[in-house]
N, C-alpha and C positions, 0 to 999 in steps of 0.2 A: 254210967251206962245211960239214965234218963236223960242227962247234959248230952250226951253223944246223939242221940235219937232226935230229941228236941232241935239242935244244930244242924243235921241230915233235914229235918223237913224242912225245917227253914229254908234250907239250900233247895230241896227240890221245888218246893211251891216257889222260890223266885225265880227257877231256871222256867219253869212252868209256864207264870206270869209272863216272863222273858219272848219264849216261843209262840206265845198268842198274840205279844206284842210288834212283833217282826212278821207273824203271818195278815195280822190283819192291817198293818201298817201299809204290805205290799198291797195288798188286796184295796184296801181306800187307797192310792197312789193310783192302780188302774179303773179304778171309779170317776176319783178326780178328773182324772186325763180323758177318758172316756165323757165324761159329762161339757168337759169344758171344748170337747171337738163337735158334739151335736149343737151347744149353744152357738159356736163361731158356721154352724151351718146354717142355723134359724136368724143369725146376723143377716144371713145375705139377702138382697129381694126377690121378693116372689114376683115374677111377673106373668109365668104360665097357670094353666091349672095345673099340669104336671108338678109343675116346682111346689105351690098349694096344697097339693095332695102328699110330696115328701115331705112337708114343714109338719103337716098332720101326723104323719108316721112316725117322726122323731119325737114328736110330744107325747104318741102315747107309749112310744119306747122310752121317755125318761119316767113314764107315769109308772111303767111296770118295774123299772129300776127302781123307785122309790119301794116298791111293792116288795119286789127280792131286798132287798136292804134289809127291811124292817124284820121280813121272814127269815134270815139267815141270820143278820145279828144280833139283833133283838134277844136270843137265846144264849148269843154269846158274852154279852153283857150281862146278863144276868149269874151266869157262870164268875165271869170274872169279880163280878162285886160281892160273891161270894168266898172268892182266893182273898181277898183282899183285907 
């Protein structure tokens, strides 16, 4: 019965692991994608104020990306090195 129990957690903490792994796998894949289209925006030249004032706007939206990252997973790492 202890053997049975002990083998049941096992299984659910890895199916577990698993689930976190694939959610947050997606979730950095549109981070990635997301980070690497504002960089090829900030590639191109400014030559207006206009375009100057979007290059500003993009910077402080990677800033606050940076900012959600850290608040959102930050807990979730912690979690996880905890399963582990």
């Amino acid at each position: 019965m202890l053997k049975t129990t002990v083998l049941m957690y096992g299984y659910v903490r890895t199916q577990v692991i698993y689930v976190f792994f694939c959610f947050f796998q997606i979730e950095l894949d549109k981070i990635v994608t997301h980070r690497n289209s504002i960089y090829e925006r900030l590639s191109q030249p400014v030559v207006t104020l206009d375009e100057l004032n979007s290059a500003f706007q993009l910077l402080q939206e990677l800033g606050d990306m940076e900012n959600t990252i850290d608040d959102v997973y930050l807990p979730v790492e912690n979690i996880y090195a905890k399963l582990r």
